[in-house]
C-alpha positions as CSV (number, residue, x, y, z in Angstrom):
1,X,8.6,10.2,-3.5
2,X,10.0,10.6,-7.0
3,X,11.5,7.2,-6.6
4,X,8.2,5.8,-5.5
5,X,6.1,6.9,-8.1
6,X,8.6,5.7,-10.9
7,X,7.5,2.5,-9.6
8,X,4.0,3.6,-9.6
9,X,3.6,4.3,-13.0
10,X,3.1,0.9,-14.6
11,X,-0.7,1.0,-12.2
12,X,-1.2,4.3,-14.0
13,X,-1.0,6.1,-10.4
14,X,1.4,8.6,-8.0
15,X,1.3,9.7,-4.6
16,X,0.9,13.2,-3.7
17,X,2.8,12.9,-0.7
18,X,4.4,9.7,2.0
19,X,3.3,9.5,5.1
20,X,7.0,8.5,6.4
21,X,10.1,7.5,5.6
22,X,10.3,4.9,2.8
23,X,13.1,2.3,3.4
24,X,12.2,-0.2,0.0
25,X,10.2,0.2,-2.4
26,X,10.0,-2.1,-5.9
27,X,8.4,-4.1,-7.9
28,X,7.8,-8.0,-6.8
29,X,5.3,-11.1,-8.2
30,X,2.0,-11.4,-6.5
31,X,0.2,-14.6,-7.6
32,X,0.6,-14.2,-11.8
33,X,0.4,-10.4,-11.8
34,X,3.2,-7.6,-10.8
35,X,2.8,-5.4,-7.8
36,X,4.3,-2.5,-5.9
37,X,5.7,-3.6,-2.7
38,X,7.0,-0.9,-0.2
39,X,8.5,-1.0,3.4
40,X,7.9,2.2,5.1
41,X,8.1,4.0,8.6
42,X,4.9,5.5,10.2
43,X,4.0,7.6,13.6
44,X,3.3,3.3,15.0
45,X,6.2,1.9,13.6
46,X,6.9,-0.3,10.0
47,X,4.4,-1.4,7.6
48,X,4.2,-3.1,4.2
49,X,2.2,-1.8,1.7
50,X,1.0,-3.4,-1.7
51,X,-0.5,-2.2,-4.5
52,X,-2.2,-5.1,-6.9
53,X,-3.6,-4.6,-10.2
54,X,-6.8,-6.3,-8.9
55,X,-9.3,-4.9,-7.0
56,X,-10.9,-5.7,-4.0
57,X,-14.6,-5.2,-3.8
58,X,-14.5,-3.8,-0.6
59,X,-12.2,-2.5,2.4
60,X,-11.7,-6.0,4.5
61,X,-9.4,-6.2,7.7
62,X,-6.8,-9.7,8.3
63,X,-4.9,-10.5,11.0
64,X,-2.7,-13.9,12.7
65,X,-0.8,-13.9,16.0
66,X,2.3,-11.5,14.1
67,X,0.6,-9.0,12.0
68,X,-2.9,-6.9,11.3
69,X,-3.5,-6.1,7.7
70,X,-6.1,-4.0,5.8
71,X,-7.0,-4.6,2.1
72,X,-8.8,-1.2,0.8
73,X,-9.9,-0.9,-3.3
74,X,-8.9,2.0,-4.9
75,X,-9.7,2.7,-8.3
76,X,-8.8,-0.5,-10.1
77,X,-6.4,-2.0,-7.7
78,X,-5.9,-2.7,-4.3
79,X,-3.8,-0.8,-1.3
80,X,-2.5,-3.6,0.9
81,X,-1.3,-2.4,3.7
82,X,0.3,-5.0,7.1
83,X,1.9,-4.2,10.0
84,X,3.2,-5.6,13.5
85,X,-0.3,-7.3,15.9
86,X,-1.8,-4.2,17.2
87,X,-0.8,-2.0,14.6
88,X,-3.8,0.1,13.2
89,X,-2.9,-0.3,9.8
90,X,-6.5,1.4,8.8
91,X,-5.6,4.7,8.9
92,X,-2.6,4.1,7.2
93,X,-4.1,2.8,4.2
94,X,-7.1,5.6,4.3
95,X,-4.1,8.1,4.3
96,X,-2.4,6.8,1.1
97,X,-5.5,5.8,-0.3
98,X,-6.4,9.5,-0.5
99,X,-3.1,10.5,-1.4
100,X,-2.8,8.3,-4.4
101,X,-4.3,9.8,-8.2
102,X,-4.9,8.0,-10.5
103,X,-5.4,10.6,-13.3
104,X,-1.7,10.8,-14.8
């Protein structure tokens, strides 16, 4: 967790808690801004989860014959969150969406 929100901190938010194991977590490009990209275990198995400095204007579902995704705003970013087709990544993302705060 402390590792996490180290890399948290330059989108002016932490996590109270992670809802599994986290196996990467860092820093990587998306588009022309920086994001927070973490692999991490859940109760159904891997996902990916992004943070982006942009926000979304309003929770939207993705999917293609290997993965489901959910994009969900949060305060003045975005929570990405994809994982295997047939994954419900929704409850995922509702989970750390709640868990992140954004007053630090």
């Amino acid at each position: 967790l402390q590792q996490v929100n180290a890399k948290l901190t330059p989108f002016g938010s932490e996590l109270t808690s992670l809802p599994g194991h986290v196996y990467y977590v860092n820093h990587c490009g998306f588009g022309d801004k920086n994001a927070l990209h973490m692999v991490m275990a859940t109760e159904n198995g891997k996902v990916t989860v992004f943070v982006v400095p942009e926000q979304q204007p309003k929770m939207a579902s993705f999917s293609d014959s290997n993965l489901n995704g959910v994009v969900m705003p949060v305060q003045n970013a975005s929570l990405i969150v994809v994982g295997e087709k047939g994954q419900n990544v929704a409850p995922i993302a509702e989970s750390l969406g709640s868990d992140l705060n954004w007053e630090i």
